[in-house]
PyMOL CGO cylinders between C-alpha atoms (Angstrom):
from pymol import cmd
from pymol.cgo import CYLINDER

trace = [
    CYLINDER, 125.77, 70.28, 36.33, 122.69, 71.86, 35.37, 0.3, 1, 1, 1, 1, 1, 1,
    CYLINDER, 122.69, 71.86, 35.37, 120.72, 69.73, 32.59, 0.3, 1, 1, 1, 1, 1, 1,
    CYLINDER, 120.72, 69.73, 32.59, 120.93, 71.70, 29.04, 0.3, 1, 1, 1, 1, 1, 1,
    CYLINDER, 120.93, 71.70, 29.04, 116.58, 71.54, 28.81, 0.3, 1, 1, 1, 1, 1, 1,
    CYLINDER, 116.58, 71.54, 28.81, 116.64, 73.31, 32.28, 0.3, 1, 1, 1, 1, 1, 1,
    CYLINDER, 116.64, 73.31, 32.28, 119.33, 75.73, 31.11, 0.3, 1, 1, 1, 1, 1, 1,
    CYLINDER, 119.33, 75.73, 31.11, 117.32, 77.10, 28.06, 0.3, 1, 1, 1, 1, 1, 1,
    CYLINDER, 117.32, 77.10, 28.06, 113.75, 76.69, 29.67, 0.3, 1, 1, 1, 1, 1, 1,
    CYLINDER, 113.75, 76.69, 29.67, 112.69, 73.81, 27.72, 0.3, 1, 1, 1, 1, 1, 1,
    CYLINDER, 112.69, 73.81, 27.72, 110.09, 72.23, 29.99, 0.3, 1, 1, 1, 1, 1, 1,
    CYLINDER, 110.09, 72.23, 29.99, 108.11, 75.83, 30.26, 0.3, 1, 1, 1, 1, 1, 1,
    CYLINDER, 108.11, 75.83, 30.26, 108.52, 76.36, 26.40, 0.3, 1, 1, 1, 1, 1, 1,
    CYLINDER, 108.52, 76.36, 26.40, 107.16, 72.48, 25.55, 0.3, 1, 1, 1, 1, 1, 1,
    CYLINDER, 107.16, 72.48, 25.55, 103.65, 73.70, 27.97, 0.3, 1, 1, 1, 1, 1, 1,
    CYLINDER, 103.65, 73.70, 27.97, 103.21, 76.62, 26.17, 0.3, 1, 1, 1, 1, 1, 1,
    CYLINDER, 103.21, 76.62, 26.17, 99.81, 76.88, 23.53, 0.3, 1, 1, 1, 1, 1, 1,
    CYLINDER, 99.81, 76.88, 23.53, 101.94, 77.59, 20.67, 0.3, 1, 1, 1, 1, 1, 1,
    CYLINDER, 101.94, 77.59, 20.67, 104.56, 75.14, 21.08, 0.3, 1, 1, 1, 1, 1, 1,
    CYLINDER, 104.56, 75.14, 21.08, 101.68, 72.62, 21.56, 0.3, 1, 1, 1, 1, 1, 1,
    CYLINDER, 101.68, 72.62, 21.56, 100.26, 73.91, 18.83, 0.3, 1, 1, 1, 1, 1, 1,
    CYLINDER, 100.26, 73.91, 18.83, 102.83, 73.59, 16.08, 0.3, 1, 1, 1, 1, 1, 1,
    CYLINDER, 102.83, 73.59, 16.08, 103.70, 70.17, 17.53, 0.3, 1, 1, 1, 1, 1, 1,
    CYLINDER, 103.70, 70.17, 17.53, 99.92, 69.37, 16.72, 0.3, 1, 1, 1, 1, 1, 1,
    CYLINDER, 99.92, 69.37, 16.72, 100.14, 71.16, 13.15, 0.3, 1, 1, 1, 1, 1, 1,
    CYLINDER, 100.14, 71.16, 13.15, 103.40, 68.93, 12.38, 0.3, 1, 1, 1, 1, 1, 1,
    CYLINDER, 103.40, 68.93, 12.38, 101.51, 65.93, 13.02, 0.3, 1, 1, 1, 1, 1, 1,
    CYLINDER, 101.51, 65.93, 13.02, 98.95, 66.50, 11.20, 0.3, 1, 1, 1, 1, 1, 1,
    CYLINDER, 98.95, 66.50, 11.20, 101.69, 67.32, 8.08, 0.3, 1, 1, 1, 1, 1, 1,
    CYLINDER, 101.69, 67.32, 8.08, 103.14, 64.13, 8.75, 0.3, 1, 1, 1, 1, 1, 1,
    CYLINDER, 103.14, 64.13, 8.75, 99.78, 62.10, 8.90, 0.3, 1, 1, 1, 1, 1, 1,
    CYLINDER, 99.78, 62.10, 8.90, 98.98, 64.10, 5.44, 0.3, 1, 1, 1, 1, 1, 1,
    CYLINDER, 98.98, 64.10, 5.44, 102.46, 63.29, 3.64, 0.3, 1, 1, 1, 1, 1, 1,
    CYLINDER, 102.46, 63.29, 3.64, 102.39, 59.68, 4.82, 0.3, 1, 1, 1, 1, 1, 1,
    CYLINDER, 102.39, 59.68, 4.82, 99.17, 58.83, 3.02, 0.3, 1, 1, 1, 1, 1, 1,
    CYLINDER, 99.17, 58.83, 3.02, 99.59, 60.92, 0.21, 0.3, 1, 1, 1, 1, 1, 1,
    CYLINDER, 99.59, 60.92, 0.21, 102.53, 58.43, -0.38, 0.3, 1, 1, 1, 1, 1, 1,
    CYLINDER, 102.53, 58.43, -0.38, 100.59, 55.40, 0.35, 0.3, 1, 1, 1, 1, 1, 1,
    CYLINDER, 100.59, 55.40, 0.35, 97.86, 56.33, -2.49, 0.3, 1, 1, 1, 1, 1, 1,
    CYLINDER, 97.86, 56.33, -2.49, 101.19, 56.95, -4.78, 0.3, 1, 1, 1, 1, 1, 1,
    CYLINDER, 101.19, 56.95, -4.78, 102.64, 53.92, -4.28, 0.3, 1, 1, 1, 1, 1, 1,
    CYLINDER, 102.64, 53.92, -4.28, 99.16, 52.26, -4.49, 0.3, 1, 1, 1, 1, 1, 1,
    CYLINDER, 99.16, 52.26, -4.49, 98.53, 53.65, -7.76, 0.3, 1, 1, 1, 1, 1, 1,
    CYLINDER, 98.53, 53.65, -7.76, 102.43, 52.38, -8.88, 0.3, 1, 1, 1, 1, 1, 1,
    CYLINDER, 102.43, 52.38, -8.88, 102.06, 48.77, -7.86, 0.3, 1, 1, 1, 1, 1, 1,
    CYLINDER, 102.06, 48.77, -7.86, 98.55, 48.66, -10.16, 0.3, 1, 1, 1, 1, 1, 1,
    CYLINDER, 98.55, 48.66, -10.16, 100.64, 49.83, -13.54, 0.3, 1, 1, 1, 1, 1, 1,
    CYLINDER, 100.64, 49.83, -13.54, 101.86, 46.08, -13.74, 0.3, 1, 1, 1, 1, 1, 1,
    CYLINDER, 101.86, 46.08, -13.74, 98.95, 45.11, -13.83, 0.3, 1, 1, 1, 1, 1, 1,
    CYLINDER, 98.95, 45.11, -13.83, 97.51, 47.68, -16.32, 0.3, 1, 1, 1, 1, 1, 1,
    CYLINDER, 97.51, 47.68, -16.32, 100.92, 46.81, -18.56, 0.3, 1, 1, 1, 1, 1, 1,
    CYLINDER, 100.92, 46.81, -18.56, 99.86, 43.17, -18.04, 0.3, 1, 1, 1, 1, 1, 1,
    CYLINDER, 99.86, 43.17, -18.04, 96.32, 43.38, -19.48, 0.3, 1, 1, 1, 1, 1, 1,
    CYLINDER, 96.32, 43.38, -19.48, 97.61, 45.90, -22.60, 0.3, 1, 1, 1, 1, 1, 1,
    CYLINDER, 97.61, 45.90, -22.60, 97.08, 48.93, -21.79, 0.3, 1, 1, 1, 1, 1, 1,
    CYLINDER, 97.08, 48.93, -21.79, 99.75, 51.62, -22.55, 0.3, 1, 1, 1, 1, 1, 1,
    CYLINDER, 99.75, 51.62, -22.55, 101.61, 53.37, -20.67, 0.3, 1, 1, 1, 1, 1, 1,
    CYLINDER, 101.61, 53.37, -20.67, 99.32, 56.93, -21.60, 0.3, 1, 1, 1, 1, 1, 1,
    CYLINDER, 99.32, 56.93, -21.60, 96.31, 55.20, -20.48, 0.3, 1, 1, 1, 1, 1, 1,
    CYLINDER, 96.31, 55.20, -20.48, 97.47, 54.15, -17.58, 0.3, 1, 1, 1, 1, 1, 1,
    CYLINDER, 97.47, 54.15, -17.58, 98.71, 57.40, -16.35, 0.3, 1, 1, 1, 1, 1, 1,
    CYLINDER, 98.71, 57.40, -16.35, 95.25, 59.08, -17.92, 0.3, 1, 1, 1, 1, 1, 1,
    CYLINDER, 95.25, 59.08, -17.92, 93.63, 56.35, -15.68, 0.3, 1, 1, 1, 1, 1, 1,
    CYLINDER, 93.63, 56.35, -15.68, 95.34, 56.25, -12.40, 0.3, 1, 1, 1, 1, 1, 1,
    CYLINDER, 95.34, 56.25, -12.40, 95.88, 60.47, -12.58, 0.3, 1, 1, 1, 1, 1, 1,
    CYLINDER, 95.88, 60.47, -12.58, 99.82, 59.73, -12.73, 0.3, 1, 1, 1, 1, 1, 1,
    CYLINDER, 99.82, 59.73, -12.73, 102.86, 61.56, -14.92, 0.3, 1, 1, 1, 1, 1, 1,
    CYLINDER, 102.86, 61.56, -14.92, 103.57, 59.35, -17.73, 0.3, 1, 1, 1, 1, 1, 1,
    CYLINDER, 103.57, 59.35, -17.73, 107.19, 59.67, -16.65, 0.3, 1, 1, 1, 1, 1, 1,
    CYLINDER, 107.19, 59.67, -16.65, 106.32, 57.77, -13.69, 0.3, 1, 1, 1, 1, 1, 1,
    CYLINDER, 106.32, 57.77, -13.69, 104.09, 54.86, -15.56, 0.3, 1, 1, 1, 1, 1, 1,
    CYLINDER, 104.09, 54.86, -15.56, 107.39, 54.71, -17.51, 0.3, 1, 1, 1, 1, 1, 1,
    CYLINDER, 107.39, 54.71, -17.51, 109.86, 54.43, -14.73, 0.3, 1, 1, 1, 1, 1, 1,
    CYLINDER, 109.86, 54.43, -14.73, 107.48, 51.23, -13.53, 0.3, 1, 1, 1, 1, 1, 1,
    CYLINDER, 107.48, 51.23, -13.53, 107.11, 49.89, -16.66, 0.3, 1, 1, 1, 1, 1, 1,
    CYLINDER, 107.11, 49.89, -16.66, 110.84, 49.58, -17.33, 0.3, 1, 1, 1, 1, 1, 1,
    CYLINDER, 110.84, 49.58, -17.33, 111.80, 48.60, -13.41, 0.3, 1, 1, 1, 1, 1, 1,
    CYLINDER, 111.80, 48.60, -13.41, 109.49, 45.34, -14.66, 0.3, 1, 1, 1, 1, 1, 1,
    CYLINDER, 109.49, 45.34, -14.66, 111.01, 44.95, -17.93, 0.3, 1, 1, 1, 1, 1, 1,
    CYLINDER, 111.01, 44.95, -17.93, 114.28, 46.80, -18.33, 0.3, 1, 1, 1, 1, 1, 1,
    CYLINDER, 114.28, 46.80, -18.33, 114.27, 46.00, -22.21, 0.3, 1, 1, 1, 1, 1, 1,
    CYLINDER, 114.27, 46.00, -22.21, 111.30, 48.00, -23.33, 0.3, 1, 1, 1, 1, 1, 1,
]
cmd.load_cgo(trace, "trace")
């Protein structure tokens, strides 16, 4: 039985510039997206804090550059009463 990667030319396609190129380019993406959501969820896990020294919930998304929709989703996760 012939192996399915052999059948459709796999091994030649994965040497090729452009294949090795958009394998490159979608690392890159990934390596982009993945700290992009690491300064997001940096930036969340300060609003308790913020909340916890009085600020409110405008300032803190005015000073952390966040939607106040998000500040708000954080604040009530802490305190589900508010």
């Amino acid at each position: 039985m012939i192996p399915i990667e052999a059948m459709f030319g796999l091994s030649e396609l994965k040497q090729t510039r452009v294949y090795q190129e958009a394998r490159e380019e979608g690392k890159l993406e990934g390596k982009l997206e993945g700290k992009l959501e690491g300064k997001l969820e940096g930036k969340l896990e300060a609003v308790p804090k913020f909340l916890a020294l009085g600020l409110t919930v405008e300032q803190i998304a005015q000073a952390l550059d966040l939607d106040i929709t998000q500040v708000q989703q954080v604040a009530q996760q802490i305190s589900p009463n508010q």
